[in-house]
Biopython code that builds the backbone (N, CA, C, O; Angstrom):
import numpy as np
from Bio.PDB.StructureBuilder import StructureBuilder

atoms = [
    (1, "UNK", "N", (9.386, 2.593, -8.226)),
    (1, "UNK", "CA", (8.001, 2.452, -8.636)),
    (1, "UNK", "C", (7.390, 1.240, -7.940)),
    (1, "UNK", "O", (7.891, 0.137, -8.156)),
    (2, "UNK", "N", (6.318, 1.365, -7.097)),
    (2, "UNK", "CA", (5.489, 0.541, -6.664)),
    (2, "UNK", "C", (4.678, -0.320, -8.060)),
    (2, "UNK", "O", (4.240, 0.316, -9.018)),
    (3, "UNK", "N", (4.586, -1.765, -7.966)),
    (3, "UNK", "CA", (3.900, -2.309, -8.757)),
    (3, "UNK", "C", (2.464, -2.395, -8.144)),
    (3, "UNK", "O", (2.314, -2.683, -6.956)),
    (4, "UNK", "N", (1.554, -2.173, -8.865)),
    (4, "UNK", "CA", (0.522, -2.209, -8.423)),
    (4, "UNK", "C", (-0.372, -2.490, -9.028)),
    (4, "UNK", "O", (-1.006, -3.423, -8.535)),
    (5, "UNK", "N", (-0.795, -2.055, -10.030)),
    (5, "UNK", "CA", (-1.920, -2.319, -11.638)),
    (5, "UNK", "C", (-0.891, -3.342, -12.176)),
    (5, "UNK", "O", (0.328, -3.342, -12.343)),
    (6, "UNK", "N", (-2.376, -4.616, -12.470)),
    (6, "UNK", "CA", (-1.646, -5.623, -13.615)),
    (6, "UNK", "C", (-0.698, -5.054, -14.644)),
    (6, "UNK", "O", (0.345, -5.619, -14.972)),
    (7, "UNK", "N", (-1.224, -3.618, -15.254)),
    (7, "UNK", "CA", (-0.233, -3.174, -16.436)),
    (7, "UNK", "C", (1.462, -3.136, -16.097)),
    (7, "UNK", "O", (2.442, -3.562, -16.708)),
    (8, "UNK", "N", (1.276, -2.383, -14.769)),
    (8, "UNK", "CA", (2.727, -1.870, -13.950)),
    (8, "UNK", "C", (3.073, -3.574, -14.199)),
    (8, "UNK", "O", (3.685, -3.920, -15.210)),
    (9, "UNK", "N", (2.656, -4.484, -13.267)),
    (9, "UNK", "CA", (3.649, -5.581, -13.548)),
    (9, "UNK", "C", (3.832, -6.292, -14.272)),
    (9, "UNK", "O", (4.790, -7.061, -14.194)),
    (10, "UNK", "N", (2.808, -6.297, -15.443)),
    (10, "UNK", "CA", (3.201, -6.864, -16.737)),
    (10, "UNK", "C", (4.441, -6.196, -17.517)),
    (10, "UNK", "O", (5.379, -6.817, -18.017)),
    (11, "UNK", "N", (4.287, -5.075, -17.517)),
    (11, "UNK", "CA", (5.287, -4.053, -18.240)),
    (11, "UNK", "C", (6.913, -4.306, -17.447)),
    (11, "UNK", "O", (7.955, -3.877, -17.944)),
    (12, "UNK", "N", (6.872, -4.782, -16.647)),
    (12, "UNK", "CA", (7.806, -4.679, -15.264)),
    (12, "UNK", "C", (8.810, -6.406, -16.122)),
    (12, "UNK", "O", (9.823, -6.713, -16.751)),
    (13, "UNK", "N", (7.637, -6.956, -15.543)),
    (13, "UNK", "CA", (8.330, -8.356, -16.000)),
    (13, "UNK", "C", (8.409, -8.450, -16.925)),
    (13, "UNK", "O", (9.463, -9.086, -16.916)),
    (14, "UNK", "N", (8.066, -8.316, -18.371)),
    (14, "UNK", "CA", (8.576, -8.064, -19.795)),
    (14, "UNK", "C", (9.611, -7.260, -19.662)),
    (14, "UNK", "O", (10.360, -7.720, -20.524)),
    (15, "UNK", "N", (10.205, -6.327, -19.152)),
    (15, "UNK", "CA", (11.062, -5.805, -18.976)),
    (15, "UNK", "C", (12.821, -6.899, -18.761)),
    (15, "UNK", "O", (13.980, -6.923, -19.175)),
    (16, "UNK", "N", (11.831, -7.668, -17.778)),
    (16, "UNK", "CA", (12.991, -8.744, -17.156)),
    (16, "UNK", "C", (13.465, -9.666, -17.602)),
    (16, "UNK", "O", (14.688, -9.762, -17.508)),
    (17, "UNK", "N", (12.722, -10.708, -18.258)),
    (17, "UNK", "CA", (12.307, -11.583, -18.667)),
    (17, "UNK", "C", (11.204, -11.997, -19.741)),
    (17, "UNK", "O", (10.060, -11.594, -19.531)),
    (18, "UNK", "N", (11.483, -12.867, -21.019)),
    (18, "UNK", "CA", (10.411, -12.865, -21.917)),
    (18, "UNK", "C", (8.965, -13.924, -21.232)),
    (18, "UNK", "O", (8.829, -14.945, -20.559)),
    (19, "UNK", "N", (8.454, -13.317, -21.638)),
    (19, "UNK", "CA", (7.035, -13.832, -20.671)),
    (19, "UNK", "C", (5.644, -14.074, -21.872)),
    (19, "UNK", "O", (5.179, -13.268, -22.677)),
    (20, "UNK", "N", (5.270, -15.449, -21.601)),
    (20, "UNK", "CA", (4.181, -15.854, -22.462)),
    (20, "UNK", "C", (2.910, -14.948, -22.166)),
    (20, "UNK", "O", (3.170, -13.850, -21.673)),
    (21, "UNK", "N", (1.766, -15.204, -22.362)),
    (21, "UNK", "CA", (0.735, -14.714, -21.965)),
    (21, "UNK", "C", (-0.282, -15.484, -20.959)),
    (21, "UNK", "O", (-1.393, -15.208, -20.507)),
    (22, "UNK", "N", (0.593, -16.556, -20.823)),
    (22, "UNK", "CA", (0.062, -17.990, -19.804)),
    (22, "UNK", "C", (1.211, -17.866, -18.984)),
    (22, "UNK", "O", (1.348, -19.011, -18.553)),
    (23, "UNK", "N", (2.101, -17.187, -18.515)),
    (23, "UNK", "CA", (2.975, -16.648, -17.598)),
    (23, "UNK", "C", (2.099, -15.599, -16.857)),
    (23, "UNK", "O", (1.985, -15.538, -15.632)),
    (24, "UNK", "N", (1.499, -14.786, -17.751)),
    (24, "UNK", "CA", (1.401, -13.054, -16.401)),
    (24, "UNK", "C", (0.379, -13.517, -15.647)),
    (24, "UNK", "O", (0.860, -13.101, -14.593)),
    (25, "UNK", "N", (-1.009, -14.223, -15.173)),
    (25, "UNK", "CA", (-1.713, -14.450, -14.538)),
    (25, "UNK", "C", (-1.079, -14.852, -13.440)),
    (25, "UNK", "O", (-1.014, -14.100, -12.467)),
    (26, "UNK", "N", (-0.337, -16.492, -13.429)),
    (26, "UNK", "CA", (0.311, -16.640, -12.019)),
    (26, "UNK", "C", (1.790, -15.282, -11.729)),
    (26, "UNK", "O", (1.865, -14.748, -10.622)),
    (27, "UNK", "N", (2.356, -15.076, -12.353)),
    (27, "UNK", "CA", (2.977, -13.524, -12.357)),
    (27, "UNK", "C", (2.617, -12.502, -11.545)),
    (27, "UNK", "O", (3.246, -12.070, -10.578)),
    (28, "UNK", "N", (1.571, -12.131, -11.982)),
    (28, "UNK", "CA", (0.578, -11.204, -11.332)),
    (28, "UNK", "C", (-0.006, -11.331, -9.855)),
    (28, "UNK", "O", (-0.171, -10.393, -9.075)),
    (29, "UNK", "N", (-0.305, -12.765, -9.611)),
    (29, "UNK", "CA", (-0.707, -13.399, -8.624)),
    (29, "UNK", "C", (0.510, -13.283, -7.368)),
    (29, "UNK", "O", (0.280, -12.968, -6.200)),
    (30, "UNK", "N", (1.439, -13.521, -7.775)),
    (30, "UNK", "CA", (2.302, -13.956, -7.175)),
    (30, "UNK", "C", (2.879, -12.666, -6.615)),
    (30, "UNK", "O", (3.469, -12.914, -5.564)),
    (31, "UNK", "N", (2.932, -11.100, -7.006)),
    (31, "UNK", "CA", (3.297, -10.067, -7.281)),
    (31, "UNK", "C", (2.502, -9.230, -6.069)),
    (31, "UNK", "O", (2.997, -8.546, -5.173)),
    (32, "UNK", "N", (1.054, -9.531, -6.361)),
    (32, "UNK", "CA", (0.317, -8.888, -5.701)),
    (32, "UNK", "C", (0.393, -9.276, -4.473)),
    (32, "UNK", "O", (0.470, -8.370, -3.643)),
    (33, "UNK", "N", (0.397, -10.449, -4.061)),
    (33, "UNK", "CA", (1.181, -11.991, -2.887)),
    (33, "UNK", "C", (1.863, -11.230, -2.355)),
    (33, "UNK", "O", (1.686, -10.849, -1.198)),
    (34, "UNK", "N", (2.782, -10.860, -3.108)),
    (34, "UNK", "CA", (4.099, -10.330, -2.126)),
    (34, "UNK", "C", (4.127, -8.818, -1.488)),
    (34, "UNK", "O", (4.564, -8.481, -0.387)),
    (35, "UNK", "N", (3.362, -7.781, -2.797)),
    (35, "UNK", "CA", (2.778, -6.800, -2.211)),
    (35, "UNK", "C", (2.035, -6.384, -0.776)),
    (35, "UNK", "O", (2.382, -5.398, -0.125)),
    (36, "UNK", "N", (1.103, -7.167, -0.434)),
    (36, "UNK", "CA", (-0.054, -7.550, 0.398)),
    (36, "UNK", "C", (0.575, -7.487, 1.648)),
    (36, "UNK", "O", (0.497, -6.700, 2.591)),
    (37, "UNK", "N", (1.587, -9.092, 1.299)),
    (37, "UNK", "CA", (2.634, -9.247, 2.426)),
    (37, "UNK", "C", (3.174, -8.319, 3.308)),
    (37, "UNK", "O", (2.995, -8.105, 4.507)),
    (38, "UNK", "N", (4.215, -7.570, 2.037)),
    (38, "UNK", "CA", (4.485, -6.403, 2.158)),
    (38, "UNK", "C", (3.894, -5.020, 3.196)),
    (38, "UNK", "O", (4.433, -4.279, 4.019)),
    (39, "UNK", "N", (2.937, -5.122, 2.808)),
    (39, "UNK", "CA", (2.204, -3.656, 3.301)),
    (39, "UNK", "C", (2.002, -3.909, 4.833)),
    (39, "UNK", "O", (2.409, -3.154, 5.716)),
    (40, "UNK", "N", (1.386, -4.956, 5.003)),
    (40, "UNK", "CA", (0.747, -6.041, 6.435)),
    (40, "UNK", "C", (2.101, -5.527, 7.097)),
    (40, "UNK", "O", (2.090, -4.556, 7.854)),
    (41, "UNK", "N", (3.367, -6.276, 6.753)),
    (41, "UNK", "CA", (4.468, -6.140, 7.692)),
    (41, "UNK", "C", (4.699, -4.751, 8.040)),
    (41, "UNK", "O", (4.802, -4.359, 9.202)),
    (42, "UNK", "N", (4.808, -3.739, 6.627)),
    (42, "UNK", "CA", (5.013, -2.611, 6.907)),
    (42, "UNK", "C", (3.931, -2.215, 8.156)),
    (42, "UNK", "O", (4.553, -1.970, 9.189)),
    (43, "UNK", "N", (2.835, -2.125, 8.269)),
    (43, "UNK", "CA", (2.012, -2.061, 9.304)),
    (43, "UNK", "C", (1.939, -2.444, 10.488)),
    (43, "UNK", "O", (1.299, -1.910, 11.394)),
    (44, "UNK", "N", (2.639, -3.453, 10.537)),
    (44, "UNK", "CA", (2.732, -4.266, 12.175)),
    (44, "UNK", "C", (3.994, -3.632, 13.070)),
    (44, "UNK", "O", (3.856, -3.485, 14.285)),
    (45, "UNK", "N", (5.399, -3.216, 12.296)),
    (45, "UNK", "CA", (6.187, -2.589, 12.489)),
    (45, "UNK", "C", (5.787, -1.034, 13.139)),
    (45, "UNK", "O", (4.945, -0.291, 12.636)),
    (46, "UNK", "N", (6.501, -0.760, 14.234)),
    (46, "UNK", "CA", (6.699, 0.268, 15.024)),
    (46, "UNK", "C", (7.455, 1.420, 14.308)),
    (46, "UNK", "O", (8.408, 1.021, 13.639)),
    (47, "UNK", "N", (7.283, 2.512, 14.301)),
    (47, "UNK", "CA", (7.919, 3.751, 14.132)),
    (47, "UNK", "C", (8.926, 3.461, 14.816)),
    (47, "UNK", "O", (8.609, 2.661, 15.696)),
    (48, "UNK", "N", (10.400, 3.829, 14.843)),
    (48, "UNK", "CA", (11.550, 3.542, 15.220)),
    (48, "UNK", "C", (12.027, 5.121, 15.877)),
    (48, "UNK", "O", (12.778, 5.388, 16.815)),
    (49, "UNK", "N", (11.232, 6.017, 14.935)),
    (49, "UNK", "CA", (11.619, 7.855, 15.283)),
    (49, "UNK", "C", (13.298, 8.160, 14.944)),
    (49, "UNK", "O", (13.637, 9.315, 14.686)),
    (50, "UNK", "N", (14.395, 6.958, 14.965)),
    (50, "UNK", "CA", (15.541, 7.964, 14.756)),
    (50, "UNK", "C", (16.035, 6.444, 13.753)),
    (50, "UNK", "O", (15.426, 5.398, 13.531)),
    (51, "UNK", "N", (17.314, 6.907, 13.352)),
    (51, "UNK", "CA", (18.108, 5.950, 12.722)),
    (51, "UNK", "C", (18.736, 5.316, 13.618)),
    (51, "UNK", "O", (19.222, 5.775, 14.652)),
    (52, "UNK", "N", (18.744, 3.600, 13.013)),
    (52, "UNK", "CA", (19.254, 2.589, 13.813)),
    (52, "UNK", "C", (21.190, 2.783, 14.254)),
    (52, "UNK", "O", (21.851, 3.334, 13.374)),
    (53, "UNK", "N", (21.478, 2.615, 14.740)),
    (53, "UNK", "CA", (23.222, 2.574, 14.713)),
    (53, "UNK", "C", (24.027, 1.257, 14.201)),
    (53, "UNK", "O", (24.356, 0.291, 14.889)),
    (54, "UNK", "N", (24.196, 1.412, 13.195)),
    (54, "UNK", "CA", (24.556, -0.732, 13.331)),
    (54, "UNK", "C", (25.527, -0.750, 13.874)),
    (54, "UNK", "O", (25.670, -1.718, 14.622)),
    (55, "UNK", "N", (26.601, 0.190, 13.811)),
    (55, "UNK", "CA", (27.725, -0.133, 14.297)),
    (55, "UNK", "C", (27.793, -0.724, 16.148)),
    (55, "UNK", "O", (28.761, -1.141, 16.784)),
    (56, "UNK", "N", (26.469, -0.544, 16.539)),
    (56, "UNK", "CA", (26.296, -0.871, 18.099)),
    (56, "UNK", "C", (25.760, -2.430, 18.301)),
    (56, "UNK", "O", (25.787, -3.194, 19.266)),
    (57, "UNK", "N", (25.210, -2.558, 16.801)),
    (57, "UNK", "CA", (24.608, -4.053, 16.854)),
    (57, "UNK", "C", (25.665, -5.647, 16.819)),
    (57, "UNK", "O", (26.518, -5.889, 15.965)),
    (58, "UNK", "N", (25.320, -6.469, 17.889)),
    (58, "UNK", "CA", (25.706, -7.894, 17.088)),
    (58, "UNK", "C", (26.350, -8.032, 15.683)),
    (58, "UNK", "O", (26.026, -7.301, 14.747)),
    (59, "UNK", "N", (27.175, -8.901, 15.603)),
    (59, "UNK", "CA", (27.443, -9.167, 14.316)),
    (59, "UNK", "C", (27.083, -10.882, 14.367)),
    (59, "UNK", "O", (27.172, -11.423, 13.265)),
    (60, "UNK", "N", (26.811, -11.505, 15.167)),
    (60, "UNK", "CA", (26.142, -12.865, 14.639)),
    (60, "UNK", "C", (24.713, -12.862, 15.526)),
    (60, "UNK", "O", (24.128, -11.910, 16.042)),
    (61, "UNK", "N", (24.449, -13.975, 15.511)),
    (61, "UNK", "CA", (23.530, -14.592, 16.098)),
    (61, "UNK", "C", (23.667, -14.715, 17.654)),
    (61, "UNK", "O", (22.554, -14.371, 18.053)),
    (62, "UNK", "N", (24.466, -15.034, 18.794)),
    (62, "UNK", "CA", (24.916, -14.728, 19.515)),
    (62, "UNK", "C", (25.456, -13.742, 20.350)),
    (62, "UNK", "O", (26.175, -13.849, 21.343)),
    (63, "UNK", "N", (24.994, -12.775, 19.787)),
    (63, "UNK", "CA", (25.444, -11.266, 20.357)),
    (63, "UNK", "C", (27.015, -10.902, 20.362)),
    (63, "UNK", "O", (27.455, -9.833, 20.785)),
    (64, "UNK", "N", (27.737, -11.866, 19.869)),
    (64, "UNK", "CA", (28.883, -10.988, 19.790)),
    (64, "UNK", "C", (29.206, -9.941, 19.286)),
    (64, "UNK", "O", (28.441, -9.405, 18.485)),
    (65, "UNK", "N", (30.204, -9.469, 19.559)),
    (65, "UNK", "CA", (30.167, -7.775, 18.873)),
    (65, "UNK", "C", (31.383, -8.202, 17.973)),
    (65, "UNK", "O", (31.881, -7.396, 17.187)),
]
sb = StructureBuilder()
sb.init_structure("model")
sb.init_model(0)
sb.init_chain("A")
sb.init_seg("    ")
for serial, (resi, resn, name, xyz) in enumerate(atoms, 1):
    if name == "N":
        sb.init_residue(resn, " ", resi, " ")
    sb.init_atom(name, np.array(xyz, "f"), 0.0, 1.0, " ", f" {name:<3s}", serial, name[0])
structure = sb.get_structure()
């Protein structure tokens, strides 16, 4: 489930954690923050068309295999 309506993430984080009512505003804020984020990146990102192989990838930073 995508959070999206204040309700979705109020209901979400009561779920998680007990939460004041001077909690869900920055909550909410912070939620939608990351959402936003979210979508932007999803957007800037290229269609890839097939599945990645990891087994062909680096295993550090350095390209070793």
């Amino acid at each position: 489930m995508e959070y999206r309506t204040d309700e979705q993430i109020i209901a979400r984080g009561r779920q998680i954690a007990p939460l004041t009512d001077a909690d869900l505003p920055p909550l909410i804020t912070l939620v939608i923050g990351v959402r936003e984020y979210c979508d932007l990146m999803e957007s800037l990102m290229p269609e890839i068309g097939c599945e990645i192989d990891v087994t062909k990838m680096s295993r550090n930073m350095d390209g070793d295999a």
